[in-house]
N, C-alpha and C positions, 0 to 999 in steps of 0.2 A: 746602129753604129754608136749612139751617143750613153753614155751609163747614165740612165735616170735618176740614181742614187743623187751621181755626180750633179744632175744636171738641176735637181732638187735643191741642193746643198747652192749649188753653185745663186739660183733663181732667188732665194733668202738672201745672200749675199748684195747680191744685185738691187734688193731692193732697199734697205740698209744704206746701200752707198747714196740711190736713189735719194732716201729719206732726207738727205742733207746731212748725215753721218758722217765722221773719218776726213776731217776736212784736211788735217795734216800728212805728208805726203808718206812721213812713216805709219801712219796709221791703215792705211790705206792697204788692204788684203792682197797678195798674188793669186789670182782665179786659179793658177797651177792646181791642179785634181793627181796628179803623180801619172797620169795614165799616158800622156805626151803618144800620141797615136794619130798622125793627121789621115785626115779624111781626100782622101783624092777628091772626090764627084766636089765638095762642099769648099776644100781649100782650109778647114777648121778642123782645130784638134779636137779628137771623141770626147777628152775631160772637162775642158775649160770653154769651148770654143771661141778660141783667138787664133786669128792670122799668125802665121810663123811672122813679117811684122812686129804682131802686135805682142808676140813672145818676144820676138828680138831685142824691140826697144825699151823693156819693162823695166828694168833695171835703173836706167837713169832717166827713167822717165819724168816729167814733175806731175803736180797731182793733178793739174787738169786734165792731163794727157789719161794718168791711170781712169781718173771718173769718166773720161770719155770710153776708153775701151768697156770700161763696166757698162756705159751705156748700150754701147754696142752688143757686147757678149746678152742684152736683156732684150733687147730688140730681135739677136738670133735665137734666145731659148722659145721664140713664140713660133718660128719660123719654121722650125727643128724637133719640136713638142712631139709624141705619141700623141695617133687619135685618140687614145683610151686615159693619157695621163692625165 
């Protein structure tokens, strides 16, 4: 279900933010992949994986909130991983 590609891209990202990166709230990347496709079983979109939530509130979020979802989305890319990738 999840694009590796995406999820690749996405895992870099996450780690970046992790790093203590992007501390300002404009700096601070939309996980959006274009692919907006939720997953029933999971509750997480195939691209980004973020809670519709945690799509909803992005916009005005402030940047704790964003680094938090990042944290999360980095938490679920282990969760969610191919055996093989």
């Amino acid at each position: 279900m999840f694009n590796q590609k995406a999820m690749m891209f996405i895992a870099a990202s996450a780690s970046t933010i992790r790093a203590g990166g992007l501390k300002d709230v404009q700096n601070i990347p939309s996980p959006c992949m274009s692919v907006c496709q939720m997953d029933e079983a999971t509750g997480l979109c195939g691209g980004c994986l973020r809670t519709l939530d945690e799509i909803g509130n992005w916009g005005q979020a402030a940047a704790a909130y964003k680094r938090q979802v990042w944290r999360n989305i980095e938490a679920r890319l282990v969760l969610h991983q191919e055996p093989n990738a």
